[in-house]
N, C-alpha and C positions, 0 to 999 in steps of 0.2 A: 581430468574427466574426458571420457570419449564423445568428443565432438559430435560422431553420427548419433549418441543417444541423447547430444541436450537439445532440450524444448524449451522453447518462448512463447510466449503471447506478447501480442500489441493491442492495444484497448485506444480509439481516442473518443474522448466527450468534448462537446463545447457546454460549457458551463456561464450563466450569464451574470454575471463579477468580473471585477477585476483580476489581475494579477497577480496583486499583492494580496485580496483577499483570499485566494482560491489557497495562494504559497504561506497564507497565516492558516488556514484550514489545516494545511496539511503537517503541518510544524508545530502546532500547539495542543498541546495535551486537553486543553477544554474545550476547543473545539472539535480535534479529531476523535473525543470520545463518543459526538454526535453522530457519527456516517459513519468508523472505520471498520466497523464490525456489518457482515453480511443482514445479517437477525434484528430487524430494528428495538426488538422488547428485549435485548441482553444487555446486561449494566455489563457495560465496559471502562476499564481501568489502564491509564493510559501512562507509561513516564517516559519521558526525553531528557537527554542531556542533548542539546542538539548541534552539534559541535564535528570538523571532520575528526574521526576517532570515537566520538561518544556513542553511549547504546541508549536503544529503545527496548521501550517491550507493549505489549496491546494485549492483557488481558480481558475475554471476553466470555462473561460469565453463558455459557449456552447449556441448553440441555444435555444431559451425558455428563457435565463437568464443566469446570473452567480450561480454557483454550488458549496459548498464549505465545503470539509470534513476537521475536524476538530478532536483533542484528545491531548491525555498525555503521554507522553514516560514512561513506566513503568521499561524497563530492558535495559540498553546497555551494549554488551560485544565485543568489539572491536578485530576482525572486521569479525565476525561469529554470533551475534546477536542483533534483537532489537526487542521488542516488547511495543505494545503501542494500547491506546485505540482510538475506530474510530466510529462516527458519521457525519453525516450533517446539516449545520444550516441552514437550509429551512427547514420551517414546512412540505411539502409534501414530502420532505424526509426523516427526521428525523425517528428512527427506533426503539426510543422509551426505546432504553435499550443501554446498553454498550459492545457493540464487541470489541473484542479486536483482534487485527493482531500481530503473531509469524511471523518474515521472520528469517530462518537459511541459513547462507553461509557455505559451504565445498567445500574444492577445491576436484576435481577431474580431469582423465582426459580428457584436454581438455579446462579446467577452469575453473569456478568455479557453483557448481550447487546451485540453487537458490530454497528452502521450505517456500512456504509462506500458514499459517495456518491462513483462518479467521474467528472466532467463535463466536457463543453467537446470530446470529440471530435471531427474534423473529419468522421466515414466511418461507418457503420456496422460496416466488416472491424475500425477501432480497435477500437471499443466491442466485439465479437464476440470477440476476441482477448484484451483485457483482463479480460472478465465471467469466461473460462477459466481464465484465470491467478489471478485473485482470488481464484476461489473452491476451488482448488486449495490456495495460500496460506490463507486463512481454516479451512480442514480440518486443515491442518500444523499450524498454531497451534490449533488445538482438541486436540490427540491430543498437542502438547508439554505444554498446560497442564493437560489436562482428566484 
């Protein structure tokens, strides 16, 4: 991919939990069906293999259709990091390349603060659309744990 066109975001939250809650939120299918979706009234369907090598998927039942990001766990370092690659299987959303999402846990105080990096977009509308969603998601998960 041409370098001058990929787009990142950085988002951080402090969230007030622990560590290990924040890193069970984000890893467990019963939990993450709680926040991971922007739209808090969308039943969302969640599976993990969570494993380096194994896939996810986040179905989110929203208006217009079911929505459903999908990837590969590339790093797990329990319980401070994970990163993993993200697309969607809908053709009008699929993004055509391989982003991939850094989330770093560190506790601080107060609990723990939350670095989520996502990179590799091909567009600016990506990256604009995603920063929305994220930080939507990152609020959910603050107000389930906190």
């Amino acid at each position: 991919m041409n370098v001058e066109t990929a787009q990142a975001l950085t988002l951080t939250k402090t969230i007030a939990a622990s560590r290990e809650a924040v890193f069970a939120a984000w890893t467990r299918p019963e939990h993450m069906r709680n926040w991971c979706c922007p739209d808090p009234t969308a039943e969302v369907d969640v599976k993990i293999d969570f494993r380096v090598g194994g896939a996810y998927s986040i179905t989110m039942g929203i208006e217009g259709g079911p929505l459903t990001a999908m990837g590969v766990y590339k790093e797990i370092d329990p319980p401070s990091r994970i990163v993993y690659t993200w697309d969607w299987q809908e053709g009008d959303h699929r993004m055509g390349v391989e982003t991939v999402v850094t989330v770093e846990l560190s506790e601080v105080d107060g609990g723990t603060e939350v670095r989520l990096v996502h990179e590799g977009f091909p567009a600016a509308e990506a990256k604009t659309g995603h920063e929305e969603g994220w930080t939507a998601c990152l609020e959910r998960l603050a107000k389930k744990l906190g």
